[in-house]
C-alpha positions in Angstrom: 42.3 75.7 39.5 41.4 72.5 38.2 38.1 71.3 37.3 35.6 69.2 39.0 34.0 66.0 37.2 30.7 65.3 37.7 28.9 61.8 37.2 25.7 61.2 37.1 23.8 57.7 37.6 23.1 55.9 33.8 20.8 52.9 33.1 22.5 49.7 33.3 23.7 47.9 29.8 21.5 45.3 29.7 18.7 47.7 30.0 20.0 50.1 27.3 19.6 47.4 24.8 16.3 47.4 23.0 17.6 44.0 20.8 18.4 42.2 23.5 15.1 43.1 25.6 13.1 42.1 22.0 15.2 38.7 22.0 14.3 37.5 25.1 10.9 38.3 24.4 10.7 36.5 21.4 12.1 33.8 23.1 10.1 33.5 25.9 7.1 33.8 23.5 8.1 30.9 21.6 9.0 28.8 23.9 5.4 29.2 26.0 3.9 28.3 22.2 6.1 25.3 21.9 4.9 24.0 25.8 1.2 24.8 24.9 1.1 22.9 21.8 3.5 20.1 22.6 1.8 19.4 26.0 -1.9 20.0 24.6 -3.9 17.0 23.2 -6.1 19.5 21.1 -3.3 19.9 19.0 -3.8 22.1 16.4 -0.3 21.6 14.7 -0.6 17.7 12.2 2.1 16.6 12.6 4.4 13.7 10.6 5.0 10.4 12.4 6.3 11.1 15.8 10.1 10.2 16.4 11.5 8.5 13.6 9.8 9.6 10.2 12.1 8.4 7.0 14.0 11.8 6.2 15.0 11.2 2.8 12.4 11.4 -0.2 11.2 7.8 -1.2 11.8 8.9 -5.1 13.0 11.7 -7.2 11.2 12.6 -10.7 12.7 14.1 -13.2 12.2 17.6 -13.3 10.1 17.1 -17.0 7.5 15.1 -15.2 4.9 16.7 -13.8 6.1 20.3 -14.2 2.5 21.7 -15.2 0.9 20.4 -11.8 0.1 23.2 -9.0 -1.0 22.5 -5.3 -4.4 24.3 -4.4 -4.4 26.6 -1.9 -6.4 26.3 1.1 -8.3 29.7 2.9 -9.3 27.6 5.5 -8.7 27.4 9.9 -6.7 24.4 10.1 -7.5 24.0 13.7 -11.1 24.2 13.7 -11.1 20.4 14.0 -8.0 19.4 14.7 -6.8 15.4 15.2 -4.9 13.9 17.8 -2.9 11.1 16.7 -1.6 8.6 19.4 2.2 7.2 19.9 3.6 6.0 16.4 4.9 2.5 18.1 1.8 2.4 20.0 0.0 2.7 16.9 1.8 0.3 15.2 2.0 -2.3 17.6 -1.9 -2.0 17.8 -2.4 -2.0 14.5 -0.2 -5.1 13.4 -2.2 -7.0 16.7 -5.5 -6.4 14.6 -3.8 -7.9 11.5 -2.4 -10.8 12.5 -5.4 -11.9 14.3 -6.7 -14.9 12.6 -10.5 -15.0 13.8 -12.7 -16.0 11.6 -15.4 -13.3 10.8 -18.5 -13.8 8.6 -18.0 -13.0 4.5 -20.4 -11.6 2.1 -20.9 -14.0 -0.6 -21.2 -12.3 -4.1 -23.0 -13.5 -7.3 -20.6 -14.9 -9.9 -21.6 -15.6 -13.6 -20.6 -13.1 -17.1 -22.6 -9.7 -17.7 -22.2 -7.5 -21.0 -21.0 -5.5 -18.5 -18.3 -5.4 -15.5 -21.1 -4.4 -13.0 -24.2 -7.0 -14.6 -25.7 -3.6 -15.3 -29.1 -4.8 -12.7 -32.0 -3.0 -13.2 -33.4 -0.4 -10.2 -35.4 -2.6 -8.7 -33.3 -5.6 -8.5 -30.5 -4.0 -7.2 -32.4 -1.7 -4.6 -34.2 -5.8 -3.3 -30.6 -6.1 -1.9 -30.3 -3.5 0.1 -31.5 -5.3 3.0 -29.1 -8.1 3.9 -30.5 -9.8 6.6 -29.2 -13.4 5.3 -25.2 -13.5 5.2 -26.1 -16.6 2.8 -27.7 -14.2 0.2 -25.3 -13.4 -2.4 -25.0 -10.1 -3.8 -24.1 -8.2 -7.0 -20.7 -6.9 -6.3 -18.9 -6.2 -10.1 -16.6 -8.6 -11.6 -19.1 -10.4 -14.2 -16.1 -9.8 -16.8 -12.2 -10.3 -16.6 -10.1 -7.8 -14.4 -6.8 -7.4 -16.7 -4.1 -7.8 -14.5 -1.3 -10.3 -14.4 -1.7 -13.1 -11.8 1.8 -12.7 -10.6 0.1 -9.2 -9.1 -2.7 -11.1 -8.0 -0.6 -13.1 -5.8 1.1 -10.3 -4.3 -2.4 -8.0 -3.9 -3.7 -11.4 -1.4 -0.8 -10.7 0.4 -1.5 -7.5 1.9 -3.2 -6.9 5.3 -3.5 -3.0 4.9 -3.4 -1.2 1.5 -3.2 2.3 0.2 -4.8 2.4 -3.0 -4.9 4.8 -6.1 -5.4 4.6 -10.0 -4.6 7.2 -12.7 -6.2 6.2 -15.9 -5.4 8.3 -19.4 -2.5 10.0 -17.7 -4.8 12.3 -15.7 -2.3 12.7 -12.8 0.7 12.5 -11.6 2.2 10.3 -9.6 3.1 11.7 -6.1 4.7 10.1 -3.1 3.7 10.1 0.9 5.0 12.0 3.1 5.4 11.6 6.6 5.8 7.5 6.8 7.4 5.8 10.3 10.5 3.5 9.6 8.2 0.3 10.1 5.2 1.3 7.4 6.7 0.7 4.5 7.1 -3.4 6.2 3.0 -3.2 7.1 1.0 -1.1 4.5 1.1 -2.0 0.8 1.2 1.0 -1.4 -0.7 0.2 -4.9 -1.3 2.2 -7.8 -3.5 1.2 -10.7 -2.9 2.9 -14.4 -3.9 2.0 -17.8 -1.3 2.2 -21.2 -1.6 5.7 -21.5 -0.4 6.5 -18.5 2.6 3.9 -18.3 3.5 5.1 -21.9 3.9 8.9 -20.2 5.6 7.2 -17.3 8.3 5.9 -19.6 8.2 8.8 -22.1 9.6 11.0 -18.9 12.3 8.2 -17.8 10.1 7.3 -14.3 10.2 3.6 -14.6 12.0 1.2 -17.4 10.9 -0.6 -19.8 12.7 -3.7 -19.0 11.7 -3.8 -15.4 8.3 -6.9 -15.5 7.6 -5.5 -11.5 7.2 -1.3 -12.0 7.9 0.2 -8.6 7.7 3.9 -8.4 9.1 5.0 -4.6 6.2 3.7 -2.2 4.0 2.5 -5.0 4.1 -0.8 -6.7 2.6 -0.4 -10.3 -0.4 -2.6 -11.4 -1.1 -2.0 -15.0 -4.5 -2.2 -16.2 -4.3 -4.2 -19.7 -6.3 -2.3 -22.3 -9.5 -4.9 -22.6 -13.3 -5.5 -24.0 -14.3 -6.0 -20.5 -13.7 -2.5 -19.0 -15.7 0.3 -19.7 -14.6 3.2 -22.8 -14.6 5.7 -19.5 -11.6 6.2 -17.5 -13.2 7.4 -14.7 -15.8 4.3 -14.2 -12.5 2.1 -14.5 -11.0 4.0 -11.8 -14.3 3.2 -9.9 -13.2 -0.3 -9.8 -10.4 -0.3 -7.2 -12.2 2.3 -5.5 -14.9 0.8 -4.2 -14.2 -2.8 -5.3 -10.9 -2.4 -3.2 -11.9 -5.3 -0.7 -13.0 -7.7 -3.7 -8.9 -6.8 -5.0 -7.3 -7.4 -1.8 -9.3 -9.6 -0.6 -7.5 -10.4 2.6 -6.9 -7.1 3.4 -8.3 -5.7 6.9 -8.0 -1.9 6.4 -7.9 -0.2 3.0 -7.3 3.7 2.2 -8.2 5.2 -1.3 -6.3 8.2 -2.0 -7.6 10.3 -5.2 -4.2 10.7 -7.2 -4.6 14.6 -7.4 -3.7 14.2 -3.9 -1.1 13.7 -1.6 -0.7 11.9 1.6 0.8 13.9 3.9 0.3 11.5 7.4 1.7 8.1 8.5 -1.4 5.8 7.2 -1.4 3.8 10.4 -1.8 7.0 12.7 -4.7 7.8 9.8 -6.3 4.3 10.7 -5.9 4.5 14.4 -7.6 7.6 14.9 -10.7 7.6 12.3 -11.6 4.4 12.3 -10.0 2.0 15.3 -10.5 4.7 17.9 -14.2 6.1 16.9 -15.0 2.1 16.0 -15.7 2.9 12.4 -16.7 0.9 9.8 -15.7 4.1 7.1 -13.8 7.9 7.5 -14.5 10.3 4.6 -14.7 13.8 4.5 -17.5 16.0 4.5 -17.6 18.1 1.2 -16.0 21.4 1.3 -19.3 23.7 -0.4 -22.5 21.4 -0.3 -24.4 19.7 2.2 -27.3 18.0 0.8 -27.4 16.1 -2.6 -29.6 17.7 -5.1 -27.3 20.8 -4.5 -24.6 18.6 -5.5 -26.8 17.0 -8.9 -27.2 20.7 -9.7 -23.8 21.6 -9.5 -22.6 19.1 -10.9 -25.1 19.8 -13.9 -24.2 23.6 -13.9 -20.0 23.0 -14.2 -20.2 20.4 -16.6 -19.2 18.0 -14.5 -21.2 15.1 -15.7 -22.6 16.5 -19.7 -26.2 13.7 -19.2 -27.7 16.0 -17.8 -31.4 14.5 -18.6 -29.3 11.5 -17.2 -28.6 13.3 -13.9 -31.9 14.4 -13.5 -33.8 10.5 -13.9 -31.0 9.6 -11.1 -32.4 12.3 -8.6 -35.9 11.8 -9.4 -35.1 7.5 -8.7 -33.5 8.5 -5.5 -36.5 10.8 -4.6 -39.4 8.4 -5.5 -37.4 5.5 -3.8 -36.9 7.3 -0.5 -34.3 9.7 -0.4 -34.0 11.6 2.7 -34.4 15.0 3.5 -30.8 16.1 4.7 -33.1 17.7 7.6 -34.9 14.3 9.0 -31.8 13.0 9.7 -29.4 15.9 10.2 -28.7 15.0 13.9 -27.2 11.6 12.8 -25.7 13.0 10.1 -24.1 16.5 9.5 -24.3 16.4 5.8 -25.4 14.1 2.7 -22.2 14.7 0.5 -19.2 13.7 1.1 -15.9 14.5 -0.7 -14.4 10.9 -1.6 -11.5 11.8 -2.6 -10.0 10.0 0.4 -11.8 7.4 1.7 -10.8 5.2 4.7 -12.3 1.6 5.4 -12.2 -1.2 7.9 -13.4 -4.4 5.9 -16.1 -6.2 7.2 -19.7 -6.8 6.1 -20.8 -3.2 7.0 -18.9 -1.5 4.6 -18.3 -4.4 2.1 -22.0 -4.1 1.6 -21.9 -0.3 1.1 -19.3 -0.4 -1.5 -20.9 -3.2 -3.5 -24.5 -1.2 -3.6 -22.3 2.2 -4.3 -20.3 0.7 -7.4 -24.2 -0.7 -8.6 -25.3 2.7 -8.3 -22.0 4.5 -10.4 -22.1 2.0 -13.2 -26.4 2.9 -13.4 -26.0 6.4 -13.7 -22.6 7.6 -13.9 -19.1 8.2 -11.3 -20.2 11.4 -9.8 -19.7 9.0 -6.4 -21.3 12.2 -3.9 -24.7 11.5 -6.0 -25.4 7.9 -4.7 -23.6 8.3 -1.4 -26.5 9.4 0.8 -29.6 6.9 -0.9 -27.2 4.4 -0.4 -26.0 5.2 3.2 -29.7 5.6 4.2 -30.8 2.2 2.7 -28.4 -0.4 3.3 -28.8 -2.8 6.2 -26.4 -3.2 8.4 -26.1 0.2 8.8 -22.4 1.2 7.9 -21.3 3.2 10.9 -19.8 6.2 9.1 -17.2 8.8 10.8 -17.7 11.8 8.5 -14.6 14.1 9.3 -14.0 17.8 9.2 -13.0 19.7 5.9 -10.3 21.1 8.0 -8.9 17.6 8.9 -8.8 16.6 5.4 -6.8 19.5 4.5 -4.2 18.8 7.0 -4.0 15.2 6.0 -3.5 15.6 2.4 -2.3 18.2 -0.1 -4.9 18.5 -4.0 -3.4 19.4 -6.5 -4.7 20.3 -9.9 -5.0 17.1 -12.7 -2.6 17.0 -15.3 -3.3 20.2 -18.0 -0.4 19.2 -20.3 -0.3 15.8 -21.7 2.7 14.3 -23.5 1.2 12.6 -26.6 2.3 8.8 -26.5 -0.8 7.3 -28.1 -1.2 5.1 -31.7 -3.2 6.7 -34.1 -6.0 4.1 -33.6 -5.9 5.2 -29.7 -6.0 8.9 -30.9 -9.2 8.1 -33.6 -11.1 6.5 -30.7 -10.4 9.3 -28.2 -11.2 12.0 -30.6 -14.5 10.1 -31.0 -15.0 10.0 -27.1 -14.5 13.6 -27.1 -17.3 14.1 -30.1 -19.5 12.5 -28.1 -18.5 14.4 -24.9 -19.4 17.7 -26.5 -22.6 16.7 -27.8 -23.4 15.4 -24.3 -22.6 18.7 -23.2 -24.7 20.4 -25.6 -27.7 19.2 -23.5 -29.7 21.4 -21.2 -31.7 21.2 -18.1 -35.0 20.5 -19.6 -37.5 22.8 -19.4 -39.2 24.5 -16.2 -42.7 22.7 -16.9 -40.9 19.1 -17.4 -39.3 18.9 -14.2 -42.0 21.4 -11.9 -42.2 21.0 -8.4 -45.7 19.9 -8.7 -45.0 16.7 -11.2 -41.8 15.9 -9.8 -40.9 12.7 -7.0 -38.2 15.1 -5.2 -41.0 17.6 -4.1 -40.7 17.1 -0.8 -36.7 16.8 -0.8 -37.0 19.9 -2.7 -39.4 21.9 -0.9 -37.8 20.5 2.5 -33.9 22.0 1.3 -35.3 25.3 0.1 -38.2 25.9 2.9 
């Protein structure tokens, strides 16, 4: 008797496959992501320059230079604040319309003469009668009252340029590092200059980066302006980097748009989409960040007092208690107009013109005064000057899509003379006794006897 077979009704294939179901879901998923953020104008994703980026690095280091330099992470939302950068060859076309327009615009005029000092070193109160420029025929104190040392054949070529990146790495602080993210047509409109002194060439050709036999150094984007060791600068690095920081205009002085660029960071977007959208789109005279930690400035002097960052202290303190007795604001009476008092300057953009000519003038005044802790003069300064600078102060999360810190050099190949190592070793004596110094005492610098009372007792309540 034979047997009967039975079948029974089973789920179809397609069904019975949980990777398959999982796949498509993934898929779908990703897809919807890629619609929303393509098709969104709140874009939270930065991206490089749209369509036709360069693909290939612009340079390649040798594998000994630089190997002691780390990237700093970020705990940060990156799209908290996110930037929306327009059409590359929109931008571009824009852009090159604004610099080959041949208007005439008004110029600061600028006291020549010679100084014991780069700056004149003016006193407080003749530098502070400037502040109001209500005559374009006044000329004002704007550095350069002794011998920048660089060769004229870079002269030339610094007139030249409509648009400049600019960065400087003086006793072989940094490293090099190149931008990322640049449209094929950049390269042709921005001019990419770094400024170093002999230390930090010498490193340059102890690791093989450049030759020796080479007058024009050129290091990927960056064309190399050596800063000839001279009487004239200062015996700090970092008020020499100070120079083409915020004398940029007075070095390029037919330049339009300018961006400084710390060199412990890297720029990670095209610098014509950077232009567009923080200063030509807003109508900004300036873009900087606002600082990551601190909002007004006297929690910036005390920081900067409690980490060593500046070892005058009793310095630091006269500076505040200037600011204070010379009107500097509460971060609260003006907190509407502006969000915060200190900045982080470690990229700074600019659209030259007498607005914010004037303001980096009256800031490099201020830094050869006191000292280059920039974030210390930067409120007093924006508060006082007239024309008022109109001043786009950007997210924290911005800057950290728009560039990469990275720490400053920690190991530093020794290429020095013996003289050069005798005179830093005496820089460093006299560092360390600097450091030495304290906050004075409670009763010298009390509430009650002190010209930042009111800033004081306004930031704490």
């Amino acid at each position: 008797m034979g047997k009967f077979i039975t079948t029974t009704l089973s789920p179809p294939l397609y069904a019975r496959s949980k990777l398959l179901c999982f796949s498509l879901l993934y898929l779908f998923t990703t897809l919807s992501l890629f619609l929303y953020v393509s098709l969104s104008r709140n874009q939270c994703v930065f991206r490089y320059s749209p369509f036709d980026p360069i693909q290939p690095k612009l340079f390649s280091y040798p594998s000994s230079y630089g190997e002691h330099k780390y990237a700093l992470p970020t705990h940060r939302s990156s799209c908290s604040s996110p930037v929306f950068f327009s059409d590359y060859w929109t931008v571009l076309k824009e852009i090159q319309s604004i610099l080959s327009d041949s208007s005439s615009q008004e110029n600061l005029r600028y006291i020549n003469g010679k100084s014991e000092s780069f700056g004149g070193n003016f006193s407080t109160q003749k530098r502070f009668s400037y502040f109001n420029h209500s005559n374009i025929d006044v000329e004002v104190p704007c550095g350069f009252f002794r011998d920048f040392p660089i060769s004229n054949s870079d002269r030339v070529e610094m007139e030249k340029c409509g648009l400049v990146v600019a960065s400087a790495i003086f006793n072989d602080h940094d490293k090099i590092r190149q931008p990322v993210g640049l449209g094929v047509k950049t390269l042709e409109t921005v001019c990419f200059y770094m400024f170093i002194d002999d230390k930090t060439l010498n490193s340059l050709f102890h690791h093989n980066v450049i030759l020796k036999n080479n007058p024009n150094y050129k290091v990927g984007a960056w064309r190399i302006i050596k800063i000839s060791k001279s009487e004239t600068l200062y015996l700090n690095p970092a008020m020499n980097g100070v120079i083409p920081k915020y004398l940029i205009h007075r070095l390029f002085p037919n330049s339009k748009f300018s961006i400084w660029v710390d060199a412990k960071i890297q720029l990670m977007i095209d610098p014509l989409l950077l232009i567009h959208s923080m200063l030509v789109v807003p109508e900004a005279d300036m873009a900087i960040s606002k600082h990551p930690f601190f909002v007004n400035t006297m929690e910036e002097a005390m920081a900067t007092a409690r980490w060593k960052k500046w070892g005058d202290v009793d310095g630091l303190r006269i500076q505040m208690e200037t600011y204070c007795e010379h009107g500097l604001k509460p971060w609260s009476s003006h907190k509407l107009l502006y969000p915060t008092d200190v900045p982080d300057t470690a990229l700074i953009l600019r659209r030259h013109g007498i607005r914010s000519n004037l303001f980096s003038c009256f800031m490099f005044n201020e830094l050869e005064s006191f000292n280059p802790r920039d974030q210390l003069a930067f409120a007093f300064v924006r508060d006082h000057v007239t024309p008022k600078v109109k001043m786009n102060m950007f997210e924290v999360e911005v800057f950290e899509q728009v560039v990469v810190e990275y720490r400053h050099n920690l190991k530093k190949i020794e290429t020095s003379t013996y003289e050069e190592q005798e005179e830093e070793q005496k820089q460093e004596s006299l560092r360390k006794i600097q450091k030495r110094r304290k906050w004075l005492d409670h009763e010298s610098w009390s509430l009650n006897s002190s010209s930042c009372k009111n800033y004081l007792t306004d930031m704490w309540g």
